[in-house]
C-alpha positions as a printed NumPy array, in Angstrom:
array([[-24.78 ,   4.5  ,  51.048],
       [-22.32 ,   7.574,  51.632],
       [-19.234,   7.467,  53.596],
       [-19.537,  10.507,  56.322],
       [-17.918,  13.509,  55.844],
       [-15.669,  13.259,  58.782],
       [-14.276,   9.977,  57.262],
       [-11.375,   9.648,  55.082],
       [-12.286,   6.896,  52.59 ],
       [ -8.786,   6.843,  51.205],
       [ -8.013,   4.842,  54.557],
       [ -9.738,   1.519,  53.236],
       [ -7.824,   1.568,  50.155],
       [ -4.793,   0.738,  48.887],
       [ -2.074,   3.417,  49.326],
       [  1.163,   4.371,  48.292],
       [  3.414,   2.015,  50.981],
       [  6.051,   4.77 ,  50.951],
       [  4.839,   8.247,  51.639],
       [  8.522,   9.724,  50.107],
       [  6.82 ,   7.632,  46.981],
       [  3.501,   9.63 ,  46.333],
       [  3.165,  12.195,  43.418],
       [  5.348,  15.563,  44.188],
       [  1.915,  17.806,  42.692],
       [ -1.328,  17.013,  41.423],
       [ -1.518,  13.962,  38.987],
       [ -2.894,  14.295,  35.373],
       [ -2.876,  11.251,  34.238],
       [ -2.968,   7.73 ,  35.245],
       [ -2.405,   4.261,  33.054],
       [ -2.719,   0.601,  34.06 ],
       [ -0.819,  -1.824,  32.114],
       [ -3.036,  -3.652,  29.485],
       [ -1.771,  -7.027,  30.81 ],
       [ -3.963,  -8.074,  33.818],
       [ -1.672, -10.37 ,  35.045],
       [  0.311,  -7.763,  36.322],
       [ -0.824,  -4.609,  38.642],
       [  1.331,  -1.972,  37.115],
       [  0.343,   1.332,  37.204],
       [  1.821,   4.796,  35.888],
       [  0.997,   7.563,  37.258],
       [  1.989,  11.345,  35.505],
       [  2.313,  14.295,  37.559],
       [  2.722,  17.847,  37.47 ],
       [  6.194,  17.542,  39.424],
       [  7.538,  16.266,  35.651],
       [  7.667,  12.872,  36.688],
       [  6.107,   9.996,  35.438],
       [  5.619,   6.947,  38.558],
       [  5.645,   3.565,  37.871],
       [  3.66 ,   1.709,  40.592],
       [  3.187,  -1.928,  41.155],
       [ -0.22 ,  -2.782,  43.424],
       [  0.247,  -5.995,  45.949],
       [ -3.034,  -7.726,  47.108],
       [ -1.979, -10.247,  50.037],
       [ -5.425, -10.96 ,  52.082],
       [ -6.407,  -7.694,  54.334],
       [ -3.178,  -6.362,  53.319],
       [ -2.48 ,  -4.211,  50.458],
       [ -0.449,  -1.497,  49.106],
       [  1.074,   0.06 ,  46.033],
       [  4.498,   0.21 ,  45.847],
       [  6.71 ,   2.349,  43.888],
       [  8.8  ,   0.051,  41.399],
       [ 10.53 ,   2.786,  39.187],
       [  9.759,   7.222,  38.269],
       [ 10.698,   8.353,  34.79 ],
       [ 11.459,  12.4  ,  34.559],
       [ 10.979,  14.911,  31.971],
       [ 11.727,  18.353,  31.152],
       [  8.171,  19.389,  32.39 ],
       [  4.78 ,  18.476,  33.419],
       [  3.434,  15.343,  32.119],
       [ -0.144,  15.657,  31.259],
       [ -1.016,  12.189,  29.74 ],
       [  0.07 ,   8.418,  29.438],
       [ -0.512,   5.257,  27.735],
       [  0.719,   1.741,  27.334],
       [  2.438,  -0.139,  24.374],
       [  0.566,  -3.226,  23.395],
       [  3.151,  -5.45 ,  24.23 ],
       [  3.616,  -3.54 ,  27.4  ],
       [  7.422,  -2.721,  27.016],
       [  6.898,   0.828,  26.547],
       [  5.378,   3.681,  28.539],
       [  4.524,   6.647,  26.081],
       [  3.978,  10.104,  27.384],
       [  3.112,  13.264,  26.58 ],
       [  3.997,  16.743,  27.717],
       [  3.231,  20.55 ,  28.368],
       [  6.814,  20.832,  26.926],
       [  4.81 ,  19.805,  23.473],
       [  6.898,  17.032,  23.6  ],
       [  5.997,  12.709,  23.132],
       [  8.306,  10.686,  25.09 ],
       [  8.666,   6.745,  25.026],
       [ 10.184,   4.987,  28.054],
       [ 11.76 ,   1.569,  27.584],
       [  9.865,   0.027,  31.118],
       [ 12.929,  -2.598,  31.657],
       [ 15.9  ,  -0.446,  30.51 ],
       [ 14.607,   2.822,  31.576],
       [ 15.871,   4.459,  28.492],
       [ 14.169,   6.814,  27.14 ],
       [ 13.479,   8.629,  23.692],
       [ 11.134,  11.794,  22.045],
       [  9.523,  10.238,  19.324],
       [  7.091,  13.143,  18.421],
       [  6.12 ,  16.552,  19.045],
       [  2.975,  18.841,  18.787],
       [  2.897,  22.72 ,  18.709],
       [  1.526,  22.655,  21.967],
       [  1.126,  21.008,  25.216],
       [  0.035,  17.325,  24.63 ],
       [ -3.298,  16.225,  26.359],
       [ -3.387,  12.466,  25.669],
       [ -1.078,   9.491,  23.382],
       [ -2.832,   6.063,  22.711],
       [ -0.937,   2.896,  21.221],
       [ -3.011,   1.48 ,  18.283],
       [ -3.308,  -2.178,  18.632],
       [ -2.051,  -4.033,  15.659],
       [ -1.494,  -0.709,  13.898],
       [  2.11 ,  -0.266,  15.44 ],
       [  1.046,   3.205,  15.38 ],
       [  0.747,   5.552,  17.988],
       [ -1.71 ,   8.33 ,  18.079],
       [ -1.578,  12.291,  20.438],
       [ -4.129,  14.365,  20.721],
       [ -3.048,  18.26 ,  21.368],
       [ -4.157,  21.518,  22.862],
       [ -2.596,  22.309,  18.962],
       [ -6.05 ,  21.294,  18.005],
       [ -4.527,  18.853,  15.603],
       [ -4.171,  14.439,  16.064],
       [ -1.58 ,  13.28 ,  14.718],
       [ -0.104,   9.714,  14.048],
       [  3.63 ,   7.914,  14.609],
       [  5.149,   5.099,  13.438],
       [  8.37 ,   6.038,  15.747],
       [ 10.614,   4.647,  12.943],
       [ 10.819,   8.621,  11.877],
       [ 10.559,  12.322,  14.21 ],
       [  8.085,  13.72 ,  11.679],
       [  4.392,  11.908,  12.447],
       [  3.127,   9.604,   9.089],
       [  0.12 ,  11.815,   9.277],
       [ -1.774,  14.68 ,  11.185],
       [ -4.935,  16.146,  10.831],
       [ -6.247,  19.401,  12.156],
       [ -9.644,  18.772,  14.516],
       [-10.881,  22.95 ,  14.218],
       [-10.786,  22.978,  17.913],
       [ -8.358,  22.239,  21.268],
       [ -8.831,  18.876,  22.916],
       [ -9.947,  19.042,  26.401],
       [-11.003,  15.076,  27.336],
       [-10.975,  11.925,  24.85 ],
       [-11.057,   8.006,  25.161],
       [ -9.995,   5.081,  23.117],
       [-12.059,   1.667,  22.651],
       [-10.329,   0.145,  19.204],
       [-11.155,   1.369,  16.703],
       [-12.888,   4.27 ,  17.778],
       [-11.62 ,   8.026,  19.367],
       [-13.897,  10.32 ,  21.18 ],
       [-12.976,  13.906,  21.545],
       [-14.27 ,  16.068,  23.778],
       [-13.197,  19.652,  21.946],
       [-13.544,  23.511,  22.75 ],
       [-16.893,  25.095,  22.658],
       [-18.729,  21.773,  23.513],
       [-18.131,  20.197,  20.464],
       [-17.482,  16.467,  20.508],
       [-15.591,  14.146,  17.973],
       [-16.061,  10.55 ,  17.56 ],
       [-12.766,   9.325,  15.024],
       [-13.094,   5.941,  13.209],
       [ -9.801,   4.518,  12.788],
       [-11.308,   1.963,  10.077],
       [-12.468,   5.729,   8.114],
       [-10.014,   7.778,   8.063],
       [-10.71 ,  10.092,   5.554],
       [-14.024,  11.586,   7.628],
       [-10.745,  13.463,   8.897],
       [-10.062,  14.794,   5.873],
       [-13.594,  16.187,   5.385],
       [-14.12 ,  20.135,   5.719],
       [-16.004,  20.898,   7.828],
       [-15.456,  17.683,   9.962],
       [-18.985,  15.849,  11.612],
       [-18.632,  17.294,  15.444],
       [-21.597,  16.379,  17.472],
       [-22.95 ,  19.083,  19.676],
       [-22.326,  18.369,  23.411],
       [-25.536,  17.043,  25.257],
       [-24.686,  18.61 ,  28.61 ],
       [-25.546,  22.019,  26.376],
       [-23.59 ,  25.041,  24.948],
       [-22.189,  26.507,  28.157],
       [-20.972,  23.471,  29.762],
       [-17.102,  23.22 ,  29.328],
       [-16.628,  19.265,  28.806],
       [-14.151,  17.963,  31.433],
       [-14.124,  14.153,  31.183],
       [-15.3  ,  11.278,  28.495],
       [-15.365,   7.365,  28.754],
       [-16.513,   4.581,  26.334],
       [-19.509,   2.273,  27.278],
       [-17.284,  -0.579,  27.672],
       [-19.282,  -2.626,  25.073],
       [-18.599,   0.573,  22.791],
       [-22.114,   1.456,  22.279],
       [-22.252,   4.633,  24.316],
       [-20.773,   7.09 ,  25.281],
       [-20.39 ,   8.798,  29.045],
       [-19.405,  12.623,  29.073],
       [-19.014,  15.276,  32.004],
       [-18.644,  19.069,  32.342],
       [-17.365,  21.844,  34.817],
       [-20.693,  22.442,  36.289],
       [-21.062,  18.894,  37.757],
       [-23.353,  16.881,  35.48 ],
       [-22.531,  14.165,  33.473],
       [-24.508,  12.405,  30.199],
       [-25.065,   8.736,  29.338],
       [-26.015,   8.508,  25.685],
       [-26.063,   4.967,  23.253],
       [-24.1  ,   5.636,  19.569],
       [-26.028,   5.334,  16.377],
       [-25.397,   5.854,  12.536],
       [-27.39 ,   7.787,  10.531],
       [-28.159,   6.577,   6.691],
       [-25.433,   8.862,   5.628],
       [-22.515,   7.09 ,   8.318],
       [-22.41 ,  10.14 ,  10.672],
       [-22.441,   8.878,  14.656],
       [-25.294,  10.275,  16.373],
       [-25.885,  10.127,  20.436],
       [-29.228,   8.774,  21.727],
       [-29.823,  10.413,  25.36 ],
       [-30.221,   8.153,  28.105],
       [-29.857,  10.272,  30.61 ],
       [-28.469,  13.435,  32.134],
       [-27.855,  14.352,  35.551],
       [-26.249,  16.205,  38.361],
       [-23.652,  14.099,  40.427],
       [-21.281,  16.268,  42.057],
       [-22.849,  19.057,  43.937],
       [-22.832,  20.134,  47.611],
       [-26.246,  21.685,  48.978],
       [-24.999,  24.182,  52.114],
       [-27.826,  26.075,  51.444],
       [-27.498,  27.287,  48.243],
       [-26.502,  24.908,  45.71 ],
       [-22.702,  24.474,  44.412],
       [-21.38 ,  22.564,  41.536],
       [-18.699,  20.777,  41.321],
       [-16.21 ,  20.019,  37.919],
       [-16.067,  15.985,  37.023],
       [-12.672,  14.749,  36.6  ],
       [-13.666,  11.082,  35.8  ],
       [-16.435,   9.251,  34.341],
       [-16.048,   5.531,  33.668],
       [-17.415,   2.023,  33.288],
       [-16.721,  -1.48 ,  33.933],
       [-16.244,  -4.278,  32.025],
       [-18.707,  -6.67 ,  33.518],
       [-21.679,  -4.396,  34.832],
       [-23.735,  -3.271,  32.333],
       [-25.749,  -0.85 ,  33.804],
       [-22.537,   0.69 ,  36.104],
       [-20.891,   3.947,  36.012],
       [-18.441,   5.739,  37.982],
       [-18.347,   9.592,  38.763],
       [-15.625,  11.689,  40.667],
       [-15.701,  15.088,  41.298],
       [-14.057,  18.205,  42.549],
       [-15.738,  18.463,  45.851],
       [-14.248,  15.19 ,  46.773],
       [-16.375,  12.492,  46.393],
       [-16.753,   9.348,  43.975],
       [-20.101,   7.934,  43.386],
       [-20.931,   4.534,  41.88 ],
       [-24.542,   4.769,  39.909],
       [-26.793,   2.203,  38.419],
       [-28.103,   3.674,  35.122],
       [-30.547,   1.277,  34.549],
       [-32.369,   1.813,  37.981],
       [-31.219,   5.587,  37.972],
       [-29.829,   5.218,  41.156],
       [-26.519,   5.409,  43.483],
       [-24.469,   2.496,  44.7  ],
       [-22.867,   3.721,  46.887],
       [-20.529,   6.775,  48.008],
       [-17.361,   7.733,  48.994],
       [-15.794,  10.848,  50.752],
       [-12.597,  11.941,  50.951],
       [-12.804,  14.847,  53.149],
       [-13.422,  17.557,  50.488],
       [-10.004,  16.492,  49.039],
       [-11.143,  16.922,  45.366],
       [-10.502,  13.595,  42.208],
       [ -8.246,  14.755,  39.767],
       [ -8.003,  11.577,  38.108],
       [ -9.335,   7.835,  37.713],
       [ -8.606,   4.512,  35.888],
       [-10.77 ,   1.709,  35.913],
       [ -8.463,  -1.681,  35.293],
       [ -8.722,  -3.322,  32.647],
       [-10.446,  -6.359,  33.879],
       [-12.372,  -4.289,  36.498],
       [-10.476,  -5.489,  39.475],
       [-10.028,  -2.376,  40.783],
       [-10.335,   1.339,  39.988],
       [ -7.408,   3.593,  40.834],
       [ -8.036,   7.38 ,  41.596],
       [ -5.943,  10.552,  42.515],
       [ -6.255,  13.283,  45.024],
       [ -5.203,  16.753,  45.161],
       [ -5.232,  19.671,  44.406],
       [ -7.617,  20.599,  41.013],
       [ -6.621,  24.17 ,  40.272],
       [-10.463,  25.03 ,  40.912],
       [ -9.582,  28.139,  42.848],
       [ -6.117,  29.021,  40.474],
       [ -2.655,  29.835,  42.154],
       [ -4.155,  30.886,  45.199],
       [ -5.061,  27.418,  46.098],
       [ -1.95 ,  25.833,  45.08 ],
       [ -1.042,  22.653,  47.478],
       [ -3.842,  23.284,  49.539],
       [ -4.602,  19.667,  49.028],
       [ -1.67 ,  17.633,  49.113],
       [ -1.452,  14.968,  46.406],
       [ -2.665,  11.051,  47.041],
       [ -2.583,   8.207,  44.997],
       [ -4.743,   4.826,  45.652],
       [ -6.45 ,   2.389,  44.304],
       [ -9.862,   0.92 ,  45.622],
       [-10.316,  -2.971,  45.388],
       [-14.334,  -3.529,  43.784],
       [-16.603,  -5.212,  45.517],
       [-19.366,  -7.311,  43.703],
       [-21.94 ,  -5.446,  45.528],
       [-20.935,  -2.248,  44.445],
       [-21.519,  -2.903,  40.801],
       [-25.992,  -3.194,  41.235],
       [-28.268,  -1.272,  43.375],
       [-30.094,  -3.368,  45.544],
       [-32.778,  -1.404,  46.619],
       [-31.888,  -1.242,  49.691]])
């Protein structure tokens, strides 16, 4: 099932309940709080604002409404929660790590890269936090100092990556792939380090990445509008190894020639096995069942392309950005005006039926 075209799916969704309130540019990055008994969301742009959202669920009715917007110096390209959910980290084009106190709104750099920073995750139990950088480097924090406890340089810039404790994946330059073991840490200090070779293949620029929520496989995408589903597996000497499942094309648009798409977002949930999410730059997001290698369902949003998604924790709901992608460079700037909205999951959305 596939919305039509001429439909906005956006309109069944939850939306932002103040249009003043959406993202100024095109969002980079969004977050939900790890505590499901709250519906926070934050939301990074590339207006240098960080959003705060909180998403209400009354009935037919719902909405997300803005509850507080944290600026910076510039762009924000990346976001994640504390575990106690008290602070809101974030990370920069400015190179820059920022923590925001959520209650006080205070705010504080506790780190810095030597270039723009593409993602921060808290390390549960660890009280450690972690950035990944365009620097090509990862480094660590304790935030009780400005200099990190430890960094370690990963050969190549970090395009994509995803956290399921205690594991990293890193989707690198020149299709290389890194999958960091928290409980190993000195495979990082290894020369040369144990990159996996991208399965999407050697000239596909990787664009998105997402744990098997069980954290036995691994989902990746590239610019050319494929994605891969592969299981994890050790070899005798400890090195992580991905077992295809399957690869496939799932964001193209047939106007008689064929045109591929980039994949901002691949993604799982939490109590469907067999489910993954796609979204793509020619504005759709599909819903697959890998098992019977098929699609859910469909949904258009009227060539406005993804630029990001966030499956909640507890798979409630799966929030998603529009906008502008950058697809076409400065010439296309604001030609799609940022959205932000969250779709509600249904249970029949999660199987295909066969129908």
């Amino acid at each position: 099932m596939l919305a039509s075209k001429d439909q906005d799916a956006s309109q069944n969704d939850a939306n932002v309940i103040n249009p003043q309130d959406q993202p100024g540019d095109t969002v980079s990055s969004l977050s939900w709080i790890p505590n499901t008994q709250y519906r926070y969301l934050a939301a990074s742009s590339w207006d240098s604002k960080i959003r705060l959202y909180e998403l209400a669920v009354q009935g037919y009715q719902k909405g997300l409404g803005l509850k507080s917007t944290f600026n910076i110096d510039d762009p924000a390209l990346c976001t994640g929660w504390s575990e106690d959910c008290k602070t809101l980290f974030a990370g920069s084009i400015n190179t820059k790590i920022y923590a925001y106190d959520v209650t006080t709104g205070q705010s504080a750099v506790v780190g810095q890269h030597e270039h723009g920073v593409r993602d921060v995750y808290w390390l549960p139990g660890m009280n450690v936090l972690a950035s990944l950088s365009y620097d090509k480097t990862i480094k660590f924090w304790d935030l009780k100092s400005p200099q990190s406890a430890t960094s370690f340089n990963l050969g190549y810039k970090v395009y994509c990556s995803d956290f399921l404790f205690p594991v990293i994946a890193v989707g690198l330059s020149d299709e290389k792939m890194l999958i960091i073991n928290l409980n190993n840490m000195q495979a990082l200090q290894k020369t040369p380090l144990d990159y996996i070779d991208s399965p999407l293949g050697p000239t596909s620029q990787l664009t998105a990445i997402g744990f098997f929520t069980d954290g036995s496989g691994l989902g990746s995408a590239s610019h050319d509008g494929r994605a891969n589903l592969s299981q994890m597996s050790q070899d005798n000497n400890g090195r992580i190894k991905l077992n295809n499942i399957m690869t496939f094309k799932c964001h193209k648009v047939e106007q008689g020639t064929q045109t591929l798409y980039p994949v901002h977002g691949i993604g799982f949930h939490p109590k469907a096995k067999n489910f993954v999410y796609t979204a793509g730059g020619e504005g759709n997001i599909f819903f697959w069942d890998y098992q019977a290698k098929n699609k859910i369902v469909g949904f258009n949003y009227k060539n406005t392309p993804v630029t990001k998604t966030k499956m909640a924790p507890d798979g409630a709901c799966l929030a998603y950005a529009l906008g502008y992608d950058w697809a076409k460079g400065i010439e296309g700037y604001m030609s799609h005006k940022p959205k932000l909205c969250v779709h509600i999951m249904a249970d029949n959305e999660l199987m295909y039926s066969g129908k």
